[in-house]
Structure formats: C-alpha cells, structure tokens
C-alpha positions in Angstrom: -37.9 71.7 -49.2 -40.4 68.6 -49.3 -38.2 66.9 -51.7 -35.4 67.0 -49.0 -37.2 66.0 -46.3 -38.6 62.9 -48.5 -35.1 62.3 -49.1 -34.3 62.8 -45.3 -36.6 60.0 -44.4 -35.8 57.9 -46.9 -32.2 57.6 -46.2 -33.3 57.1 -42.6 -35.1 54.1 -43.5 -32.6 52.5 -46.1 -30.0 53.2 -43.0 -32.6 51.2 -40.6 -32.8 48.2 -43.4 -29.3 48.3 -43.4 -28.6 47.8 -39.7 -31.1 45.4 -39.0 -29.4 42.9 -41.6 -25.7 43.3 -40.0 -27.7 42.3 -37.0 -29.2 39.2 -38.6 -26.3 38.1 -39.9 -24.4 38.9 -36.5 -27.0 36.5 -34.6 -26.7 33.8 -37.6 -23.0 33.6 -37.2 -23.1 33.4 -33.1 -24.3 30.0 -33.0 -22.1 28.7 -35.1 -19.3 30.3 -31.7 -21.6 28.9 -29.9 -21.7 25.5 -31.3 -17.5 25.4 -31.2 -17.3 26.9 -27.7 -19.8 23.7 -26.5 -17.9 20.8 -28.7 -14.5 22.3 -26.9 -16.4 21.8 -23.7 -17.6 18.3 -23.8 -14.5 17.2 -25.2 -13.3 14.1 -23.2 -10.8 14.9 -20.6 -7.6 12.8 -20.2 -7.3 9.9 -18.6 -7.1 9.6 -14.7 -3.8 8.0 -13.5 -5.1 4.5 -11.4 -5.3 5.0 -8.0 -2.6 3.9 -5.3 -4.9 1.5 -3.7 -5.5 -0.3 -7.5 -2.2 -1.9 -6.5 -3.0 -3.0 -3.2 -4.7 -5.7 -1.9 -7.0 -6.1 1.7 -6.3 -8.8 4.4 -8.8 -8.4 6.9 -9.7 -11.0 9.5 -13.1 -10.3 11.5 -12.0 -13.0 14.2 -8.8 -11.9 15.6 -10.5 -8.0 14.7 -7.5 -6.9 12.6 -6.2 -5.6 8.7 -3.4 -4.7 6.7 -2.9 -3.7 2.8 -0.1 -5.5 1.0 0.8 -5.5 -2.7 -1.3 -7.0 -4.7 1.5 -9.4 -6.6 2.7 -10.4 -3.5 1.3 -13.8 -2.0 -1.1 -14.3 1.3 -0.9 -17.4 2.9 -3.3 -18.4 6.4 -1.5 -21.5 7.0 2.0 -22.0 6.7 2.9 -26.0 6.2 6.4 -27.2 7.6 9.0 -26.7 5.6 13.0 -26.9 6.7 14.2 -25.1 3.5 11.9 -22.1 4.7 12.7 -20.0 7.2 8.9 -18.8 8.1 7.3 -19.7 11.3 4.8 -22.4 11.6 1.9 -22.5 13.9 3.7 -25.7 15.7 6.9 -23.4 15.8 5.2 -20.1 16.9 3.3 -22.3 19.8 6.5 -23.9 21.2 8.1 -20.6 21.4 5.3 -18.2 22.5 2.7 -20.7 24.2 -0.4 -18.8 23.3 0.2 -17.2 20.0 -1.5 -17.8 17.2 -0.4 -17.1 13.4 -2.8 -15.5 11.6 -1.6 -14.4 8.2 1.3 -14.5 6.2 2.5 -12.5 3.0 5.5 -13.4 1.0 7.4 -11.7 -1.7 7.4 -13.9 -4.8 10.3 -15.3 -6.3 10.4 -13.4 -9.6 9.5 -9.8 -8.4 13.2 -8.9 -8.2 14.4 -10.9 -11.4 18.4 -11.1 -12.2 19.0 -9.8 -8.5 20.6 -11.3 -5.1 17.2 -11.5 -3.6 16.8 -14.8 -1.8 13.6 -14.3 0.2 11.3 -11.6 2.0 8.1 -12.2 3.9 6.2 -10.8 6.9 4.1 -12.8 9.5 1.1 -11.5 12.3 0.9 -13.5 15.1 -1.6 -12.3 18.0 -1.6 -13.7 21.8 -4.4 -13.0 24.1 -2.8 -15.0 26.9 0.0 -13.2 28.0 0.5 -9.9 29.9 1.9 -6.9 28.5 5.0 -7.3 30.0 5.4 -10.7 28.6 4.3 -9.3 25.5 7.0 -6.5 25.2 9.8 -8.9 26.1 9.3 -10.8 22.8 10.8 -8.3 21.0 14.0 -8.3 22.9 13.7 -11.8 23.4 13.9 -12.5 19.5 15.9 -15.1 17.4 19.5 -15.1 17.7 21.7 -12.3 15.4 23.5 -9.1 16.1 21.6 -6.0 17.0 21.3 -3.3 14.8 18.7 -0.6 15.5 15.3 -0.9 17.3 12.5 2.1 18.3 9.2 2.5 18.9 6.1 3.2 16.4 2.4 4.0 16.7 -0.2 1.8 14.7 -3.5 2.0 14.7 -3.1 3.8 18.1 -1.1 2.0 20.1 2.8 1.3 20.7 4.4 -1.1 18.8 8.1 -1.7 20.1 10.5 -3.0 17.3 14.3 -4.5 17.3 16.0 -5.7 14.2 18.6 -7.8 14.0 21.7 -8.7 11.0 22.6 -12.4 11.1 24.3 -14.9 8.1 23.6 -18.4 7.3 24.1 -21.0 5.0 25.6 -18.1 1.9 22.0 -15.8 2.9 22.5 -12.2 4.9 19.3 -11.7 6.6 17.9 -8.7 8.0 14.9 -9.6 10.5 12.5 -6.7 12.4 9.8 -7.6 15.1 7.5 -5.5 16.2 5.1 -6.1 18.9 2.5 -3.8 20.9 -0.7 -4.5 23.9 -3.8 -3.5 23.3 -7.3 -4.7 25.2 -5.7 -7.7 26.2 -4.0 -9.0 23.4 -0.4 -9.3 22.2 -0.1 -8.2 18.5 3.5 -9.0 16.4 4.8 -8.8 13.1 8.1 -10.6 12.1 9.7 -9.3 8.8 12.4 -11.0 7.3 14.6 -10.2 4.0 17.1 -12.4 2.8 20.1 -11.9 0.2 22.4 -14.3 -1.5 26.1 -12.8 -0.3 27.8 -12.4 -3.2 28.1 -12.0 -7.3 29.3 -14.5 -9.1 29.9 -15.3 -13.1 26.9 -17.5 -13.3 25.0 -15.9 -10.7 22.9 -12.8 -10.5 23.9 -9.6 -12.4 22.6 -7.1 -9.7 22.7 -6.8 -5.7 19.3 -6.7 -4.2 18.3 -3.5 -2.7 17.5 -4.6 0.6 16.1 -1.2 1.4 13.7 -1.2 -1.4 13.0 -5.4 -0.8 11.8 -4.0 2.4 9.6 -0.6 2.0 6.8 -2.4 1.0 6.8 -4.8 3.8 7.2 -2.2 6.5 4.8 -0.8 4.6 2.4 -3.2 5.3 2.7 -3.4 8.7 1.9 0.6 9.1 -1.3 -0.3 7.6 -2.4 -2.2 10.0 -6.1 -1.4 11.3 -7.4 -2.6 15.2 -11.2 -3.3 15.7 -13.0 -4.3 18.4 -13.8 -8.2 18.8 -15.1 -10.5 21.3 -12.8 -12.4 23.2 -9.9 -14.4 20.6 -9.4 -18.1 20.8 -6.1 -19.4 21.4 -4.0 -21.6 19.2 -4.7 -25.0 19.6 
C-alpha cells in the first residue's frame, strides 16, 4: 500500500514537471507572435494620393479685399500691356468703357496646355468698381460686347449675387464663347469676363483634334466659384 501511494505521488509530480515545461515553451514561442503581429503593424502604409489643392494655386489681393484659386500651370498676370493681337482688356480699355473700374488680375490658359487641338485662347479677368451704383453695376452684364446671346442666369459667390450672360460671336477664323458675371456688394461692383476661343475648322496641316470648349472652360468657371470677399477699407479708383 505505501509503495502505491509513493508511486501515486510520484506520477503526480513527473505530471506537474511535465506541464510546467509545455508552459515554458508556450510562453517562449508567444513572443516570437508577438514580434510578427508588431512588424505587420508598423509596416508603412501606402502612399496618400496629393491633395486637390496641390494643383491649385492662390491669388489673393489684400487691397481690393478679394481671392480666387486657379490652376497652378495656368498664368497670373496684374497688368495687362496693350496688345491688338490679344483680345484681353487693358486697364486703358476697361477705363474708357466702365469709368471707374479697375482691373485687378488676370489668369490665362497657356498656349501648350491643349497640344495638337483647335484651341486658340482662354483667359478670365476681375475688374472691381467702387464708383458706380448697383444698378449701373448690374447693367454691365447686359450691356456686354457685341455677339449673339446664348444663355445667362444668376449664381451665388462668396454670398452675394453674381448675374451672368454669355455670348457666341466669330471673328477673324476664331469662334469665341465669352461669359460675364457681375454682382454688388458694400459698395463695390465686382466682374469677371471669361473668354474661350477656337480655331473654326480642321485642316491637313492644322490641328488633329477639336478643342473641347466645355472642358477649355470648367476650370475657368471654376475659378471664378472660388472667389472669397473680405472686408477692406474704402478701394481706390483706377487712375
């Protein structure tokens, strides 16, 4: 009887050694888990797309209190020098028209951004006048450069109304499609004048493609939806 209880006990305590080595080697194998689990986690991520804005640029002019975003490859001009091939507005133009208005910025679609194409031109002007009314102000829209009308509305920027009329006109083998907006706010007269241009037809040792005058355009009117208002003392007046 002693003898089996000796051997009772001792096969209790050979089973004891027993499981405490499966657990030893159970913990020595979990941080090698553990090791895997953390190099999966600090594995680098993939890259982030660039942001929309990365391909925008900021015109922002503290004086006149006003901003836009336009593409980046697109050029801005502040002063527009007289040119008869071009048809942008000049400040001495823009004055003998609108007495008053003053041209403040000026972005134009390069050449080369629609290569092989019938693009001719495309640009978009800001003009602001703080010496008119708002009624004088609204009736430069319908008061616009000769050309048959073709659709016109109303749109909100940067909280107030900005009327618009767009006109289709041909000159000189170009098809032009011109929209003006303007809109009154504290006093002051705000318009934009987009213009696109086309050459009017294909030839053998022309262009291979028409321009999309649609997509020529998006990122003009695009523009002028981003334009921001903010408060400023009272504007000078064009020279």
């Amino acid at each position: 009887m002693l003898h089996c209880k000796q051997f009772i006990a001792l096969g209790l305590v050979l089973g004891t050694i027993w499981l405490s080595g499966c657990d030893d080697s159970h913990a020595r194998s979990a941080p090698a888990r553990s090791s895997s689990a953390s190099a999966q986690g600090t594995a680098p991520s993939a890259a982030r797309h660039p942001s929309r804005d990365s391909v925008l640029a900021t015109y922002s002019n503290p004086t006149y209190g006003v901003s836009f975003r336009y593409p980046r490859n697109y050029l801005l001009e502040e002063e527009i020098e007289p040119d008869d091939s071009s048809t942008l507005w000049t400040q001495q133009e823009l004055e003998a028209e609108q007495p008053g208005s003053v041209l403040v910025a000026s972005v134009v679609v390069p050449d080369d951004v629609y290569p092989n194409s019938t693009f001719a031109s495309g640009h978009l002007q800001l003009a602001v006048n703080s010496s008119v009314t708002e009624e004088t102000c609204r009736s430069f829209v319908e008061s616009a450069n000769s050309g048959w009308p073709a659709a016109g509305g109303t749109t909100f920027l940067s909280g107030i109304a900005m009327q618009w009329s767009e006109r289709h006109s041909v000159s000189a083998g170009n098809a032009y499609i011109n929209r003006d907006y303007t809109g009154f706010s504290n006093g002051t007269c705000y318009e934009f004048f987009l213009e696109v241009a086309s050459t009017a037809a294909l030839n053998s040792d022309g262009p291979s493609s028409r321009a999309d005058i649609v997509k020529v355009r998006r990122p003009l009117e695009k523009t002028v939806s981003s334009l921001e208002l903010r408060a400023s003392a009272a504007l000078p007046h064009a020279n």
